[in-house]
Structures are given as C-alpha cells and as structure tokens.
C-alpha positions as CSV (number, residue, x, y, z in Angstrom):
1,X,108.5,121.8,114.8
2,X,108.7,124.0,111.5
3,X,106.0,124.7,109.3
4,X,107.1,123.1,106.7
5,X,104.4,121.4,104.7
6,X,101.9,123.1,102.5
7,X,98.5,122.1,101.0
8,X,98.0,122.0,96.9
9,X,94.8,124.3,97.7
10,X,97.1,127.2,98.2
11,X,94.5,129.1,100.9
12,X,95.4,126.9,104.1
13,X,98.9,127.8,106.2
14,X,102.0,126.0,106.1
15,X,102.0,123.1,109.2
16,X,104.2,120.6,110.4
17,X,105.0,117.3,110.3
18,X,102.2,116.3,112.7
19,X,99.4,118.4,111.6
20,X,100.2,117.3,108.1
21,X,99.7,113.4,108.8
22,X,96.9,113.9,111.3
23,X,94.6,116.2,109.2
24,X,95.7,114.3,106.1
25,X,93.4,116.8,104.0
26,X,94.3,120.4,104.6
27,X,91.4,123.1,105.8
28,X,91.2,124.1,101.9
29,X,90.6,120.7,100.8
30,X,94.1,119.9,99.3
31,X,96.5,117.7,99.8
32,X,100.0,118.6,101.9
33,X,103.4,118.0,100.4
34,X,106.7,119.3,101.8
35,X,107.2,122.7,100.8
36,X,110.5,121.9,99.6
37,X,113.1,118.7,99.7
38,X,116.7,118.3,101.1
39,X,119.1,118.9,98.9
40,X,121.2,115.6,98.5
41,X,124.8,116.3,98.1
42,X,126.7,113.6,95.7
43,X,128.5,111.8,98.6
44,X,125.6,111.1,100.2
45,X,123.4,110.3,97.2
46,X,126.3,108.0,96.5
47,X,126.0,106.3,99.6
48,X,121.8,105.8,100.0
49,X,122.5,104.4,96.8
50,X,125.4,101.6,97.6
51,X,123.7,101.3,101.4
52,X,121.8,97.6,101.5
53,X,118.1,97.7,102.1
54,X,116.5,99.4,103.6
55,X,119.6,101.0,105.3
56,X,119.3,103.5,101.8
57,X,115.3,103.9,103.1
58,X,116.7,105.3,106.3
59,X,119.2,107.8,105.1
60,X,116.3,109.3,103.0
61,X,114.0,108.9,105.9
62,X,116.5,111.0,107.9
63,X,116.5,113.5,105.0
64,X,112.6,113.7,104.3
65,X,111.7,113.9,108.3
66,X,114.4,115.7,110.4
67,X,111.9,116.6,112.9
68,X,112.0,112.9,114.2
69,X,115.1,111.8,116.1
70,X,117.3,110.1,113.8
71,X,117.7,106.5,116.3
72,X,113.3,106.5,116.3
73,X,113.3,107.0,112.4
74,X,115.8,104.5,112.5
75,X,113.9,102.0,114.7
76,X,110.8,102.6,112.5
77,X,112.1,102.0,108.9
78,X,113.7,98.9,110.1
79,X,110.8,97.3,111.3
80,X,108.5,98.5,109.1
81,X,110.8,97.3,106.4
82,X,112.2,94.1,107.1
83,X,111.0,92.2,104.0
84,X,113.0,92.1,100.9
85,X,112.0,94.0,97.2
86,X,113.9,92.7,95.1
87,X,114.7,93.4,91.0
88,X,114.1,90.7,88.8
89,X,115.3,91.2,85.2
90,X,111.8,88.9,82.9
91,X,113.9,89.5,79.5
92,X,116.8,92.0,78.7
93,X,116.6,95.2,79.4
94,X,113.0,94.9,80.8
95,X,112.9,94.5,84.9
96,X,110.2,94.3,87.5
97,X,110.3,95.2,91.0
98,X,108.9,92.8,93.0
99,X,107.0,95.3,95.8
100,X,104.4,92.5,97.3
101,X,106.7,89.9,100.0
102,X,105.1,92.6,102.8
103,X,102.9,90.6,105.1
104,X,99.7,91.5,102.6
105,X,101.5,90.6,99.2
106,X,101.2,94.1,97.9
107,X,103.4,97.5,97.4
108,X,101.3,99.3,99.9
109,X,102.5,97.9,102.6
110,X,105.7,99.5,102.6
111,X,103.6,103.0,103.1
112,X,101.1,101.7,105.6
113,X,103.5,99.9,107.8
114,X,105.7,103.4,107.9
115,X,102.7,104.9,109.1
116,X,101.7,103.1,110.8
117,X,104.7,103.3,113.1
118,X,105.3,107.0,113.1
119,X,101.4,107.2,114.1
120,X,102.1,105.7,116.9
121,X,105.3,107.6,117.8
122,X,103.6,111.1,116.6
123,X,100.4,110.3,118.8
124,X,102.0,109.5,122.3
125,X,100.0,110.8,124.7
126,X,96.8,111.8,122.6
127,X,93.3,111.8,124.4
128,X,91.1,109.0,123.2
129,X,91.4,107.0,120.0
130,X,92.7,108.0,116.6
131,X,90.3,107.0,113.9
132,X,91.9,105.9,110.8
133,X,89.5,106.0,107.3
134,X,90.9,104.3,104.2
135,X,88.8,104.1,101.5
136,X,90.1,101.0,99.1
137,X,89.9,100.0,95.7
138,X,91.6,96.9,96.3
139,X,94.9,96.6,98.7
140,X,95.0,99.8,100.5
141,X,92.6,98.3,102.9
142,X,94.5,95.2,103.8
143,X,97.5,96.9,104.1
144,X,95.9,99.7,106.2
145,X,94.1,97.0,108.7
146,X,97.5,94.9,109.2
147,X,99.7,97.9,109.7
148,X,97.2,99.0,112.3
149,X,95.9,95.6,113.9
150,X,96.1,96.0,117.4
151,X,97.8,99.2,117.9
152,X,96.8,100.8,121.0
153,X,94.9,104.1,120.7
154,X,93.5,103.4,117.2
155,X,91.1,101.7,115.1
156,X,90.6,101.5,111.7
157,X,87.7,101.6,109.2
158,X,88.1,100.6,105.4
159,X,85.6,101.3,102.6
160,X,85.2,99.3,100.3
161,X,83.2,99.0,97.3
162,X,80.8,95.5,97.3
163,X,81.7,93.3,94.8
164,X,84.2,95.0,93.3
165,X,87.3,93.8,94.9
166,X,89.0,90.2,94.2
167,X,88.0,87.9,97.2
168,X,91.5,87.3,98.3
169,X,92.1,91.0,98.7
170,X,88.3,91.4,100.8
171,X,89.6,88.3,103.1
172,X,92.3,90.4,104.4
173,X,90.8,92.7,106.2
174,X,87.3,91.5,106.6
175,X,88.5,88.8,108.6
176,X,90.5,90.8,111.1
177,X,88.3,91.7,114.3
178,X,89.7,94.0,116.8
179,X,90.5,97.4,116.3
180,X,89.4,97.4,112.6
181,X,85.7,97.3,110.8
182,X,85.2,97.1,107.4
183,X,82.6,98.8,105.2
184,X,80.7,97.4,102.3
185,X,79.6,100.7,99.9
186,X,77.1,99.7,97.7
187,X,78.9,101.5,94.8
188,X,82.5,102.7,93.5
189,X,85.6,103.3,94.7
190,X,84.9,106.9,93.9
191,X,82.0,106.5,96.1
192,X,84.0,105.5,99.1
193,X,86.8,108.0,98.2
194,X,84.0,110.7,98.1
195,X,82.9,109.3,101.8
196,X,86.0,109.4,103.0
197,X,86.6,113.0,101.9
198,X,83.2,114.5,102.8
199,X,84.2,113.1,106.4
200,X,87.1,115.0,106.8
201,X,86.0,118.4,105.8
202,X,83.2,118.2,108.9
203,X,85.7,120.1,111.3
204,X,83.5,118.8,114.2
205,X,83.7,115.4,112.9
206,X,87.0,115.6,112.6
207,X,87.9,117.1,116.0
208,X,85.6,115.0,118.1
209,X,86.6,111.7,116.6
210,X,90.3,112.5,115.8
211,X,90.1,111.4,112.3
212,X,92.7,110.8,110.2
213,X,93.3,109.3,106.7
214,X,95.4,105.6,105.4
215,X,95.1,106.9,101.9
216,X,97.9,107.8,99.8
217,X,96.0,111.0,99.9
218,X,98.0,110.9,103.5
219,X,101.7,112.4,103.3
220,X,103.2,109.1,105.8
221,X,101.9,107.3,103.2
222,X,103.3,108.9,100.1
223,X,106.9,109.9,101.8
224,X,108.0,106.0,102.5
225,X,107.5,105.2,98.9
226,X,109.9,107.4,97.5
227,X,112.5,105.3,99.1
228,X,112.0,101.7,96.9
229,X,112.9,104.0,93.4
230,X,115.9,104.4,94.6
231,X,116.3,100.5,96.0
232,X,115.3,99.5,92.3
233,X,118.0,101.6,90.6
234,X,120.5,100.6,93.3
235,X,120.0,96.7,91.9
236,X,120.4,97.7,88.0
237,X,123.4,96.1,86.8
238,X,126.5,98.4,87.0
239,X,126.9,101.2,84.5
240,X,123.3,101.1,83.1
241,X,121.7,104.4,82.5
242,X,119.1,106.2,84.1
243,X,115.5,103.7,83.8
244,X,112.4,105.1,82.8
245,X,110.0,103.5,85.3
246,X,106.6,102.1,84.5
247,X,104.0,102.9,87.2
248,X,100.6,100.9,86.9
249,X,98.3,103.7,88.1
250,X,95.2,103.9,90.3
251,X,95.0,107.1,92.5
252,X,98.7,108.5,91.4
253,X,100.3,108.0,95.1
254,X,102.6,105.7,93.3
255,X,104.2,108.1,90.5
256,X,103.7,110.6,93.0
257,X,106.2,109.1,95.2
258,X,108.7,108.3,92.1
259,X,108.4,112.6,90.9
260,X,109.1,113.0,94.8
261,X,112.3,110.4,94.3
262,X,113.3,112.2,91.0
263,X,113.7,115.6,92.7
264,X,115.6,114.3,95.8
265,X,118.3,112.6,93.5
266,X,117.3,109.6,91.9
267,X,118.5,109.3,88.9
268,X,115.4,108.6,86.8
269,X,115.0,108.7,83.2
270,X,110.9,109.2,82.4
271,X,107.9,107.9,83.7
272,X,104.7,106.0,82.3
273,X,101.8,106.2,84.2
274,X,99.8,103.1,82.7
275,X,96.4,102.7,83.3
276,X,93.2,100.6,82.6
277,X,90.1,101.3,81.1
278,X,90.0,104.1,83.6
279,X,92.5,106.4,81.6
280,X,91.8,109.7,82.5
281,X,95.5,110.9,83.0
282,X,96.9,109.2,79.5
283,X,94.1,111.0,78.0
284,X,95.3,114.5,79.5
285,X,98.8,113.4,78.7
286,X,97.7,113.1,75.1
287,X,94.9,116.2,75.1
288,X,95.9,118.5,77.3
289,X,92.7,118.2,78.9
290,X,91.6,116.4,82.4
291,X,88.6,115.2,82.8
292,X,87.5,113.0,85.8
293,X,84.1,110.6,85.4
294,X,83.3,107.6,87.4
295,X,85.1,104.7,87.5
296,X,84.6,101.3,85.3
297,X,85.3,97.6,86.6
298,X,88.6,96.0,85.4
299,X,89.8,93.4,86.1
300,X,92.9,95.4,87.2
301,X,90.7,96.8,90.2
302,X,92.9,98.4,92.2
303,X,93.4,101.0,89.6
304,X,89.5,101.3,89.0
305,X,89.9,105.2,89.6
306,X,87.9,108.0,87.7
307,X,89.1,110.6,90.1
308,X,93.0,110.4,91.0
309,X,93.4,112.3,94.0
310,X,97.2,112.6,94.0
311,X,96.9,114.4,90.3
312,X,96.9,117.2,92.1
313,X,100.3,116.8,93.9
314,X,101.5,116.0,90.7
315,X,100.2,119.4,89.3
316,X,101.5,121.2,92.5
317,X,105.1,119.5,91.8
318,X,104.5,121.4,88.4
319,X,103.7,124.8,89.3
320,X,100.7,124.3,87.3
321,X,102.3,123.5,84.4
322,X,100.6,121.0,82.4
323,X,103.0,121.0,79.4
324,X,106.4,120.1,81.5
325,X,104.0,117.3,83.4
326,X,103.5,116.3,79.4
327,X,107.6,116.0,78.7
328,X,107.9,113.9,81.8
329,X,105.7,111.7,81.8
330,X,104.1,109.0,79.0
331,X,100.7,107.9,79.1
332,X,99.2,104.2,78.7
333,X,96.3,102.4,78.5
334,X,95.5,98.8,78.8
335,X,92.4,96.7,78.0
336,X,91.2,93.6,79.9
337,X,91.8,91.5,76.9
338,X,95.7,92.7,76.5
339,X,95.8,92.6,79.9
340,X,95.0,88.8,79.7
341,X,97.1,88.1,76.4
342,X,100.1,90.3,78.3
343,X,100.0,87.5,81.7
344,X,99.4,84.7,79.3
345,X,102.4,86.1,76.5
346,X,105.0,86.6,79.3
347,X,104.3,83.6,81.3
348,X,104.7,81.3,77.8
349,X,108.1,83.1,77.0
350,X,109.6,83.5,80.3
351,X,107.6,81.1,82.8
352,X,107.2,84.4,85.2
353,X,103.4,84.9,86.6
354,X,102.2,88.8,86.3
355,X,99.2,89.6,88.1
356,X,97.1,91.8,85.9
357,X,98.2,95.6,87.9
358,X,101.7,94.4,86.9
359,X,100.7,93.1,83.6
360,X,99.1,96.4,82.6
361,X,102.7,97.9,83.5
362,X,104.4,95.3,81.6
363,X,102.7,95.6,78.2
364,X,103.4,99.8,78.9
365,X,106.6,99.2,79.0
366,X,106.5,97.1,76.1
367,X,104.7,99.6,73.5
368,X,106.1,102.0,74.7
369,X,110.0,101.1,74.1
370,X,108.7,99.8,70.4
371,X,106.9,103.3,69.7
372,X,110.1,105.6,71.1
373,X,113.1,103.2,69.5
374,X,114.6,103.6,73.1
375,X,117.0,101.4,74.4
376,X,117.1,102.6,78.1
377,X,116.3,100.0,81.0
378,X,112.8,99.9,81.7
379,X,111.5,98.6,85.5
380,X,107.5,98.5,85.5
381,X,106.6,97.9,89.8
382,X,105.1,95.3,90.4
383,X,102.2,96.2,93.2
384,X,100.9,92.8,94.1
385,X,101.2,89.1,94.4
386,X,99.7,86.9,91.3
387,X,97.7,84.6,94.1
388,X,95.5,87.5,95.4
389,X,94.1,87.6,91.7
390,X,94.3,84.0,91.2
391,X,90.9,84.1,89.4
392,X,92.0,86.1,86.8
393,X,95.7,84.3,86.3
394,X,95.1,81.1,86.9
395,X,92.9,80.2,83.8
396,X,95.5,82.4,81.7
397,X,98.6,80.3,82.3
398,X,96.5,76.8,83.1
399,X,97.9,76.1,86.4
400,X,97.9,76.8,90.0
401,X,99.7,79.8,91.9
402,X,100.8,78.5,95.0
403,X,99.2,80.0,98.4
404,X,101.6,81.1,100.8
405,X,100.6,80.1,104.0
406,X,99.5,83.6,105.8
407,X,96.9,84.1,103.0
408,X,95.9,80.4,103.2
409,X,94.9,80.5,107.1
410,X,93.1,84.6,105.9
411,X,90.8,82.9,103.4
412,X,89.8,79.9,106.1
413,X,88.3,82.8,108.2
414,X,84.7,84.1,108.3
415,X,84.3,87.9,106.4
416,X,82.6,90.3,108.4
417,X,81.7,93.8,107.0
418,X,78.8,96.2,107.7
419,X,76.5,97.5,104.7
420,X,76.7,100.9,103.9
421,X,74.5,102.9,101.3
422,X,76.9,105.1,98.9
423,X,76.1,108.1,101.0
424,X,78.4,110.6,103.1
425,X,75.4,111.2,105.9
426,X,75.9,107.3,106.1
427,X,79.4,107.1,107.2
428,X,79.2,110.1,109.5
429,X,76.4,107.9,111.5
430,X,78.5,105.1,111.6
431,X,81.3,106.8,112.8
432,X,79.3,109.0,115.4
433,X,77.9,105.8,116.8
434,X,80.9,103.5,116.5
C-alpha cells in the first residue's frame, strides 16, 4: 500500500491506510490526514451527486480509499449505511439534516459503523485482540460500543466523564456487556480525552495491547463523514446555490469532515462552526488568537470541549494559515438560555423538536443570515435525536418525545461502568489488567 497519509506534527513519516487507522495518533503526536485528495472530474462529481444514498457515499469511498477493493468498499458502505439522512426544509431557505435514524440516534454513527467494518476487514488475521479507546463527551461512546458489539478480535472501552452525560446517552453503552466496558472519569471530557491520548503515546502500551482509537481523532472516523455533505446538497431543491453549512461543534471532526468535502468537490458556500459556552474556536475566529482551557457543563454536552483536537487538521488543511481559516469559516456561540428559547421558538412556529446540539446550530444559522444580509440556503446538521435529551426538551415544548423502541428496551437495562480517578497511570492499569 502507498504511503499516503501524513501526521499534522510534521516529524513522523508518511504511512498507509492501515498504519494510519491503527496508530490513530502518529509517533509525533499529531493527527494523520491524507496527504492529498483525488481530484474529482465534473462527470463524476455529477454523478456522486445524482447517485441515491448512499450509492454517492460509495463512489467517494472508492475515491478516498483506493487501496481497498472496490466490491469490499462497496459491501462495507452499504451496510454500514443502510439508514436514511434525510433534508428537512423547518422554514424557507433554512434546512436541517437529519443525521440521528442510525441505530444510536446520532450523526456518529455513520463514522463508527464505517469503522467499524473496515476494522474488521483491515485486521484479518491479526494476533490477539484489537483494543479500541474512545473517550466521549456524549454519543461517541454509544456509537463506538454498537459499531463494535460483538466483533470478533476486539473490545472496546469508553471514557466517560461521571455525571456529565445525559442518562439516555450513558444507557447506551453502559448497558452493553460483552466485548465493551465503560469507564466512569471522575472529571471532564478533557480529562478522558487527555487519558485517552497519554495511552497512546506509551509505544509499549500501545504495541502490547494493539491499541487503537474510536475518536474522530481516528482518520476511519473522519473520512466517512465527508460523504453526508454531499447527500445534503444532493436533496436541495434544484438550482439553489451553493449552502453555507452550520456545524454545531465539539471536537471539530464534524467541520473537519465538511473542509475535507469542500476540497474533494462539494460545492459548499461557508461554514459556521457554532459552539456553546465552550467557544474557544469562535473566539480565535474573531481574535486571531487560540486559546484552549478546560471545558464547562452545557447543556449541549456533547460539545463540552475546551481542547478540540481536530483544530489542528483544520490548521494543517490551512498550511498554517490562520487568516484564510478566518474567510472560511464564521464563528458562533450559544448560551444555555438561547439555546432553550431557540428549541422552544422553533417548536412554537414550526411544530419541529430540536435537541439542544441542533438548536445551538439553528439559532447560528439564524444570526448569522440576519448579521451578513445573505440569502444563500443555510443546512445546520442535526447530530442527535430530541429523545436522548428529553430532560432538556421536554419541559421547553410541554410534551412528550416519543421513545422509539430500541432506546426504550436500552434504558430498561442495568448500567454497569467501572470508576476511574481522572488520572493517565489509572487507565494504563486498567488496561494492563483488563
């Protein structure tokens, strides 16, 4: 296979497809990205973009990964797939992509299920088991444990932090058994993140174990999620212009994946990254300066990040240069009380149900169009299912979200985690005894 994946770090060689996935971080700590992407000609940018889904999703998959025979890529796109994301147009001119009908209810599992699958093709024949780490703020971790539930040769451990998740989100993969255990940190995301990271720069831990990463820090992750931009801009009506797409933002995999999309032929507008509290990117893309500090609570959890990793992929995709990253993309921050007044607003004027990731993108999209004048379509993605943050939404638009039945039979089932102190010497001894 060609070398052709290199790390943001800039000291590690180039490696290949398998190296890439397997060490997820590269020797010099960074993160790998393909060194450069397939040029799409017209025809067949034409044709990914007229092709039903996820038939589109394998023509790019087929583009993006030529090292893997074009019936397997096939085989694996189609099954890890085969639920619908559709574009749903709340008022004119303002769309969301519906990204959670995946068995968890959330956008990640269209990365984790891809994966998951080329995992297992990648891996054939490996010596012992493959250790999976994913480190979660809020869905990564379900959508890491389902992808991986009972595939042979692996098992899974997610990190999460205690009491910060909603408790439809913890069900789904605390209640799982098997081949995956999940961690309680008693701290932040950040914490866990930090964990996760320190892990995988112990070469001998790393070897020994065969530990790999489910974050969007992982390049299977990130590749597979490139593919639903397209889907979206497929489903505008005919003859709109180019969207400008509102991302709600947590560790950057998501824009990541839409810059990725951009430069392989989507035709994209601008981005927002819209945040929470935790606004450390719209407060470079307004200074010029980046600043990471730890994370708050939100009630948008899943974006409670005070250290994005995938900034710097974004960065990389720059050259470095901060100012074009500036003319791209728009910044945005949300409160907890706009984000309430936004799911309660919408719901009274459209009868549609945002959960609050989605309503932070929503009310981006909103300000946004009113502080620029423009008129362009705007699709915010919608990352996960109202129910799992019931809590929150219910009370907002005074009634019930119904329970689709999967997640009803998850929350009837016992939670099982095992305690861990917010320390990396405490994850290495679980995993050296595990």
């Amino acid at each position: 296979m060609k070398k052709r994946f290199v790390s943001t770090g800039g000291e590690a060689p180039p490696v290949e497809l398998r190296s890439a996935l397997f060490q997820a971080l590269a020797p010099d700590g960074g993160l790998y990205l393909p060194r450069e992407l397939p040029t799409l000609s017209s025809g067949a940018l034409k044709g990914i973009l007229e092709a039903p889904w996820p038939g589109g999703a394998v023509e790019l998959a087929k583009n993006l990964l030529p090292e893997i025979p074009p019936a397997t890529l096939e085989g694996i796109v189609r099954e890890a797939l085969s639920f619908p994301v559709p574009l749903i147009e709340v008022e004119p001119g303002r769309f969301i992509l519906e990204l959670f009908h995946g068995p968890t209810l959330a956008f990640k599992d269209v990365g984790a299920r891809f994966m998951a699958r080329l995992f297992s093709f990648l891996d054939e024949g490996g010596v012992g088991p493959l250790t999976i780490l994913a480190a979660t703020s809020g869905d990564t971790g379900s959508a890491v444990a389902q992808a991986f539930l009972g595939v042979p040769g692996t098992r899974v451990a997610v990190l999460f932090p205690e009491g910060k998740v909603s408790p439809v989100q913890e069900c789904q993969f605390t209640t799982l058994g098997n081949n995956v255990q999940a961690l309680s940190v008693a701290g932040t995301f950040d914490d866990c993140q930090r964990m996760v990271k320190a892990a995988f720069t112990d070469t001998r831990l790393t070897r020994r174990l065969r530990l790999t990463s489910a974050n969007s820090i992982n390049l299977g992750r990130l590749l597979p999620q490139s593919f639903y931009y397209f889907h979206a801009v497929a489903q505008l009506p005919q003859g709109s212009a180019p969207p400008t797409f509102v991302v709600p933002s947590g560790n950057f995999g998501n824009l990541t994946a839409g810059l990725l999309a951009q430069r392989l032929g989507a035709p994209v507008a601008s981005f927002v990254a819209a945040t929470n509290a935790n606004d450390v990117v719209p407060e470079f893309l307004e200074s010029g300066l980046y600043e990471p500090r730890p994370s708050v609570a939100t009630i948008s959890n899943a974006m409670d990040v005070g250290d994005p990793s995938n900034f710097e992929r974004i960065r990389h995709l720059f050259d470095g240069d901060d100012a074009a990253i500036r003319e791209q993309i728009r910044g945005f921050r949300c409160s907890d009380a706009e984000t309430r007044e936004t799911i309660r607003s919408v719901f009274r004027r459209t009868g549609y149900i945002l959960d609050p990731h989605t309503a932070v993108g929503y009310r981006a999209l909103e300000e946004t169009r009113q502080r620029s004048g423009e008129n362009l379509p705007g699709i915010v993605l919608a990352t996960a299912h109202p129910v799992k943050f019931r809590e929150h939404v219910e009370p907002l638009i005074d009634q019930a979200i119904p329970v689709p039945p999967r997640l009803a039979e998850c929350l009837e089932r016992p939670r099982r985690s095992l305690p861990l102190p917010p320390k990396e010497e405490a994850l290495r001894g679980f995993l050296e005894s595990w």
